[in-house]
N, C-alpha and C positions, 0 to 999 in steps of 0.2 A: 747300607748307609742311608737312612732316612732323612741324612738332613741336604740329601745332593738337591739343587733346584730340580723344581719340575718333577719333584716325586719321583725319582728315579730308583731305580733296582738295579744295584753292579752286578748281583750274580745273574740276573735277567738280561741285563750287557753284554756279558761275558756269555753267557749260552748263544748269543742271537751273532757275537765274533766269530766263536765258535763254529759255528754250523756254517758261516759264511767263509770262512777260509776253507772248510772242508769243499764246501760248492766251488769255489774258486779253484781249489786244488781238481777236482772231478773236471770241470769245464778244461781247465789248461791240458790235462792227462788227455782230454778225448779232442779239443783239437791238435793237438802234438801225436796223435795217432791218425789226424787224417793226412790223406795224400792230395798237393794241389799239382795240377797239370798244364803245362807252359808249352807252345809252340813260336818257332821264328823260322822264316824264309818259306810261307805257305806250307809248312809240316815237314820241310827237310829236316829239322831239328826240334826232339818233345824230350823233354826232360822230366822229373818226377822228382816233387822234393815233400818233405812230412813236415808237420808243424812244428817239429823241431828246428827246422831250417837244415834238414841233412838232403845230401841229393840222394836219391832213391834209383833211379833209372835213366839214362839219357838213350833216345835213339837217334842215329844219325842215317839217312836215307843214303846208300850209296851214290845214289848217284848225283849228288851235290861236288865227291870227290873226284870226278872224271874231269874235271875242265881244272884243277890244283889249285883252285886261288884257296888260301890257307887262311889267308887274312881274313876273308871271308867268312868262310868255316867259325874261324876263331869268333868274329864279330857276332853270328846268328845262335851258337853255343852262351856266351854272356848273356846277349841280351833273354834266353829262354830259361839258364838260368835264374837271371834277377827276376821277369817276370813272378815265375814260381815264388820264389822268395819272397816279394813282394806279395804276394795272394795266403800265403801264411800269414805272414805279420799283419794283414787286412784282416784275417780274420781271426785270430787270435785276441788283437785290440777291439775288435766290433763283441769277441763273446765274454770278453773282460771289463771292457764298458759298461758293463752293467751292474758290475758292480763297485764302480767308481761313482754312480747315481745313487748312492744310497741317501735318503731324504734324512735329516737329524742329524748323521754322522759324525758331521764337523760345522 
């Protein structure tokens, strides 16, 4: 289309989409295969979650469960959790940002 402003080239457009949703798609694929690592109550509780946001591994120190508070337990599991979860989606949005900078785009 010659007559787009700015001299533009749509099949030159479309190649440069192209290649950029591939990259996008590779970048999401390779953080969603990494593993982030969360601890709560000084390492009584490490959980392991992947960029997908799936949990991967929790360890629980036994001996957090000798004294029963449950609530406890319950409370130091959440929060190591979420951490993890939180450090995915950190870094997922920080390897994706970048390609929401695209200068021209829009």
């Amino acid at each position: 289309m010659r007559g787009m402003p700015g001299g533009g080239n749509m099949g030159q457009m479309m190649k440069q989409l192209q290649k950029m949703q591939k990259e996008m798609e590779q970048t999401q694929a390779k953080i969603e295969a990494e593993n982030f690592e969360a601890s709560a109550g000084g390492g009584a509780i490490k959980v392991v979650s992947n960029g997908k946001k799936e949990l991967v591994s929790v360890e629980i120190n036994p001996e957090i469960l000798s004294d029963g508070d449950v609530e406890l337990l319950q409370d130091l599991v959440l929060t190591a959790v979420n951490d993890a979860i939180s450090q995915a989606d950190a870094a997922m949005s920080k390897a994706m940002g970048k390609f929401t900078q695209v200068p021209g785009l829009f």
